[in-house]
C-alpha positions as CSV (number, residue, x, y, z in Angstrom):
1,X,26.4,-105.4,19.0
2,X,22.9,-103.9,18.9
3,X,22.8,-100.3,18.8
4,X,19.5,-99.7,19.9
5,X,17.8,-96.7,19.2
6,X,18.0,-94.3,22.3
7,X,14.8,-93.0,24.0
8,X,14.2,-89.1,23.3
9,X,14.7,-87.4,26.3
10,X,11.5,-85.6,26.5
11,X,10.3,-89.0,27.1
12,X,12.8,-90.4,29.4
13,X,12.1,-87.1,31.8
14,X,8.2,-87.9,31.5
15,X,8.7,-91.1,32.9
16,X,11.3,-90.0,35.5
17,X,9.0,-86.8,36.2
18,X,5.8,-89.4,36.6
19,X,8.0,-91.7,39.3
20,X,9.5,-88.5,41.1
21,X,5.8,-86.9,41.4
22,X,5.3,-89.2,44.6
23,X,7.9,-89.1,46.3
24,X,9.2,-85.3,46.1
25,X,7.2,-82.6,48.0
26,X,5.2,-79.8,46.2
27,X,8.3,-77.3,46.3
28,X,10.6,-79.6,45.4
29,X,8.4,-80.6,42.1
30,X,8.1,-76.7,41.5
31,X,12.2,-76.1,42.0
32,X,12.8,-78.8,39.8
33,X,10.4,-77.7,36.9
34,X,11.8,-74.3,37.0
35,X,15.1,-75.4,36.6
36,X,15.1,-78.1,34.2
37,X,13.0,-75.1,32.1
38,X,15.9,-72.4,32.5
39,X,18.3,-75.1,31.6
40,X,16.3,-76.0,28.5
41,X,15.7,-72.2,27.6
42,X,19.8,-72.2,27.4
43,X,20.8,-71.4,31.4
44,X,24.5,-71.5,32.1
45,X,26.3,-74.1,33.4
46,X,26.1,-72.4,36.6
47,X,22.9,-73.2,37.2
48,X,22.8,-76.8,36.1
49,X,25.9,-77.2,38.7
50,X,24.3,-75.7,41.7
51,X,21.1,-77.5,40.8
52,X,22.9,-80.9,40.3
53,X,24.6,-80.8,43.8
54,X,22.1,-79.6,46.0
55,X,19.9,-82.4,44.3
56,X,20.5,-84.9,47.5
57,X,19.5,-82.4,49.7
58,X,16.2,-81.5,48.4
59,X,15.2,-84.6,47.2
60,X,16.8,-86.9,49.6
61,X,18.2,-90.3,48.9
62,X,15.2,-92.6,49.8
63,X,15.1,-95.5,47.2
64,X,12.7,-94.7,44.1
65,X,10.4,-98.0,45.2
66,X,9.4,-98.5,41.8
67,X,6.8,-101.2,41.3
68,X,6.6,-104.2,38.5
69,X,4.4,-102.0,35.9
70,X,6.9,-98.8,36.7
71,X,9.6,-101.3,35.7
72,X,8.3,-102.2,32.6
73,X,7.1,-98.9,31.5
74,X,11.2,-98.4,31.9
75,X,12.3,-101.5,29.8
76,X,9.8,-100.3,27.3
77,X,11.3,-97.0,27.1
78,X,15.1,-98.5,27.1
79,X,15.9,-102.4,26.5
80,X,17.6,-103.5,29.5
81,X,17.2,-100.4,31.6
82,X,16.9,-101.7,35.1
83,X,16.4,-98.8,37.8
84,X,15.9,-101.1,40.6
85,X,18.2,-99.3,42.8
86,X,18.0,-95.6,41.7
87,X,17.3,-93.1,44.4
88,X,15.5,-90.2,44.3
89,X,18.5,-87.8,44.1
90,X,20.0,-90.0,41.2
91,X,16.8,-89.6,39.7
92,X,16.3,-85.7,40.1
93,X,20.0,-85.6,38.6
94,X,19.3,-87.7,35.6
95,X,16.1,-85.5,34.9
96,X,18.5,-82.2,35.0
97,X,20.7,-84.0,32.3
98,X,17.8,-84.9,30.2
99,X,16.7,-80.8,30.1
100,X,19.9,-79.7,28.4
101,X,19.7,-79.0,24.9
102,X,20.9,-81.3,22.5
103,X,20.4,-80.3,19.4
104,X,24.1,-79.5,19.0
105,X,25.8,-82.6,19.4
106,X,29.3,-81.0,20.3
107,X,27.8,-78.0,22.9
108,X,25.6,-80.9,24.4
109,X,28.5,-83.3,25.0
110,X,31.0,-80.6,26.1
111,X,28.1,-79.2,28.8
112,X,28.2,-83.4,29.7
113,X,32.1,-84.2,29.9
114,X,31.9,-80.5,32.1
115,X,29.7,-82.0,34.9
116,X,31.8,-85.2,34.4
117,X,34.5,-83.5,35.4
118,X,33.2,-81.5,38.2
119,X,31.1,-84.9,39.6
120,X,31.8,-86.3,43.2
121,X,31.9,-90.1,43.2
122,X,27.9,-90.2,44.4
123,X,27.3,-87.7,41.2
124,X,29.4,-89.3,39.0
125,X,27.5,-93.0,39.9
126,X,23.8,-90.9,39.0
127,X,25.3,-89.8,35.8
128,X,26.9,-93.2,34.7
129,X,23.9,-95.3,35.6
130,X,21.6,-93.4,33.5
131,X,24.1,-93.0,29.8
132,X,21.5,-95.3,28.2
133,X,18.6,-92.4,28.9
134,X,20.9,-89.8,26.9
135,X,21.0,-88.6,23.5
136,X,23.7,-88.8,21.3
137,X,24.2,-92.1,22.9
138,X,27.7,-92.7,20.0
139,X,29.2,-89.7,21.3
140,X,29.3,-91.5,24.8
141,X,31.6,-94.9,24.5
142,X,34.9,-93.2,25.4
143,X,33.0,-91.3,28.6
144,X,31.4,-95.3,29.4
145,X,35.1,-96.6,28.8
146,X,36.1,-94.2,31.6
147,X,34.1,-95.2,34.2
148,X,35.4,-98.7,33.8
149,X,38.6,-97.9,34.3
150,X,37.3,-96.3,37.7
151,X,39.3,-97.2,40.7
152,X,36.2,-96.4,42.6
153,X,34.0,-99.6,42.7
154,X,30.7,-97.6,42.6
155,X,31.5,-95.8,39.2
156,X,32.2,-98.5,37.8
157,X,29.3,-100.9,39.5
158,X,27.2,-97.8,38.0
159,X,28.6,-98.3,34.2
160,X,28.6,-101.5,34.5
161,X,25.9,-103.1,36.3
162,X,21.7,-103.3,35.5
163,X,23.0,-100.6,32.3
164,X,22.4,-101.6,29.0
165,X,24.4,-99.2,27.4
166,X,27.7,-100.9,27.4
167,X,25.8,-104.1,25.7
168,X,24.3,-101.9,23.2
169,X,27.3,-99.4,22.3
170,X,31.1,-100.7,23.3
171,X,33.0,-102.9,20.8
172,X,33.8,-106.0,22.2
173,X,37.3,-105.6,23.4
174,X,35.5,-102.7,26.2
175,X,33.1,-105.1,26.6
176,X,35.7,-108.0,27.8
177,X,37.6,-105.9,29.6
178,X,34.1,-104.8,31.7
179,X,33.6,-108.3,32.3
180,X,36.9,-109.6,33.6
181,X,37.5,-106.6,35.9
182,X,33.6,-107.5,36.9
183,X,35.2,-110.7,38.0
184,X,38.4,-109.3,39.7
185,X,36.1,-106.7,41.6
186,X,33.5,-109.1,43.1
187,X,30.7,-107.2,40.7
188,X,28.1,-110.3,39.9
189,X,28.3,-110.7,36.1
190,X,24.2,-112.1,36.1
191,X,23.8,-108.0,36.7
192,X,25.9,-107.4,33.5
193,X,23.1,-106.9,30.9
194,X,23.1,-108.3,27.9
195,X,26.2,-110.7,28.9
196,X,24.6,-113.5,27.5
197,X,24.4,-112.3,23.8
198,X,27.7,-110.1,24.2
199,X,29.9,-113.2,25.4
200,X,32.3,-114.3,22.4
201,X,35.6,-116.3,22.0
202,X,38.1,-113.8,23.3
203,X,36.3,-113.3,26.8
204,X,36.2,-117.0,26.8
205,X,39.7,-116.8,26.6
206,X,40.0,-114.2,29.3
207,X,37.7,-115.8,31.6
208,X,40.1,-119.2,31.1
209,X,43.3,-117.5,31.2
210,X,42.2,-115.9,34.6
211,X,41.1,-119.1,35.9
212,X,43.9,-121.1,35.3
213,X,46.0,-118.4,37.3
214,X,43.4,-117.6,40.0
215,X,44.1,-122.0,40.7
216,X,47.9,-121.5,40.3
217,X,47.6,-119.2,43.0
218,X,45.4,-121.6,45.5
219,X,42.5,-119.1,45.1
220,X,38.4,-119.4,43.9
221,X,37.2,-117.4,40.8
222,X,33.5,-116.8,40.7
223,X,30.7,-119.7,39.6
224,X,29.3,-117.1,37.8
225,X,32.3,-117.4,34.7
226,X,30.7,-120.8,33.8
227,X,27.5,-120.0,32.0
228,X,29.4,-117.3,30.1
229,X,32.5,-119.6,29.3
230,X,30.0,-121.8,28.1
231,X,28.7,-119.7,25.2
232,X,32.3,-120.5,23.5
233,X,33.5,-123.8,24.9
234,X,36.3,-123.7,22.5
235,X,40.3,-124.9,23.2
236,X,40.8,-125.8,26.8
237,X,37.3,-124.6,28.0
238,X,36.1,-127.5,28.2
239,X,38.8,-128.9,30.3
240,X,38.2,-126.6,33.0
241,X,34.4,-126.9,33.1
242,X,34.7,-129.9,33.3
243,X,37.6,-130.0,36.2
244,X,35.0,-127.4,37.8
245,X,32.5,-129.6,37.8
246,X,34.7,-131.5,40.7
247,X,35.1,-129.0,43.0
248,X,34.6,-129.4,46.3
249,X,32.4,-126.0,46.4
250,X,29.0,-127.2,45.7
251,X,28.1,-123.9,44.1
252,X,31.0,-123.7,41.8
253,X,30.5,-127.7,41.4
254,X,26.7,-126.9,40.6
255,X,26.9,-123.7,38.2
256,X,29.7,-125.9,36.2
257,X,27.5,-128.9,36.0
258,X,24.7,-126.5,34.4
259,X,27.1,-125.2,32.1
260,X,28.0,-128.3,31.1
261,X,24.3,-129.9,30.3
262,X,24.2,-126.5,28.1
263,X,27.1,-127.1,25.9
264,X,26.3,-131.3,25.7
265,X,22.3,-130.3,24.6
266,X,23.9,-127.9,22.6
267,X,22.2,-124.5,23.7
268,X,25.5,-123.4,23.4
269,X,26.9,-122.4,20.4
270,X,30.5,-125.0,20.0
């Protein structure tokens, strides 16, 4: 587990400020710098509330758009960070996070687990996608674990999914569990970043143990499991790569077959 080092939010709300400048209308621009000021000047949580939810509405939810060097400026900024899909309301509403002050890591993280708590399903997905932007990014992994336990596929597609945070921060148990639920949900794991580095014996043993009852059941697990199970091909892995790489579904058939030439040229670790 890499704990990166998190981006300061003065720059994460320059770079958000710089995509948002196109796409939001003069007031708009002014509303939001007056209020991400008052909230850094110590506003009450009042304001950051009413701000927060009338974000959609002022902003609008058109799709940021952002362009190959915008997406790189953002990988720069946070390893991983993949805003492919952020809108601009999700954006306005990460840029009112990054105002609050954090100097105090307790009053910071209480004003946070507050808006939590007072979040819709479209907030909380804004505020989920973007934990990797915050400060105090160790303070966060029981807030992450939460939205994985989220009945509510889009919370937890938003911790989840194109957000580096839970690669960076959650010990692997949280980490497995993210990934097998990924699985049960239909979430595609190639969106899970840093899966590749993060995958380690026990989700192997996960993954398998699913399998094996997903077939006792007559039903298909994902193709996607293969190139991860392959990272660990240990005790019957190999068995059911290798039974997978008969199946009648030429996509499962063909991502087992690739997972397989990994492990034999030994790109997998064994």
């Amino acid at each position: 587990m890499d704990h990166a080092a998190p981006a300061t939010p003065m720059r994460g709300a320059a770079l958000i400020d710089s995509w948002l400048g196109r796409h939001l209308k003069a007031e708009v621009r002014a509303w939001l710098a007056q209020t991400c000021a008052s909230l850094a000047a110590g506003a009450p949580a009042r304001t950051l509330y009413l701000a927060f939810g009338a974000a959609a509405r002022r902003a609008g939810r058109a799709d940021l758009g952002l362009d190959g060097a915008q997406l790189a400026a953002a990988a720069v900024l946070v390893p991983g960070w993949q805003p492919t899909r952020w809108s601009c309301d999700q954006a306005v509403r990460t840029r009112l996070v990054l105002a609050l002050p954090s100097a105090d890591p307790a009053a910071w993280l209480a004003a946070l687990d507050a808006l939590f708590n007072s979040s819709g399903m479209e907030e909380q997905v804004a505020l989920y996608q973007a934990l990797a932007l915050f400060p105090h990014p160790q303070l966060l992994r029981l807030r992450a674990a939460e939205g994985l336990r989220s009945s509510m596929k889009p919370v937890f597609e938003a911790v989840a999914l194109d957000n580096p945070y839970i690669a960076a921060w959650l010990e692997d148990h949280a980490f497995n569990q993210a990934v097998v639920k990924a699985v049960f949900v239909g979430a595609p794991l190639p969106r899970i970043h840093g899966l590749a580095g993060r995958a380690n014996a026990d989700l192997t043993r996960s993954l398998c143990d699913l399998t094996r009852e997903r077939w006792a059941a007559k039903r298909t697990i994902t193709p996607e499991i293969w190139p991860v199970i392959a990272r660990h091909p240990r005790g019957d892995a190999l068995t059911l790569l290798e039974r997978a790489t008969r199946s009648e579904d030429p996509v499962e058939r063909a991502a087992a077959q690739a997972a397989t030439g990994l492990v034999q040229a030994g790109a997998a670790p064994t």
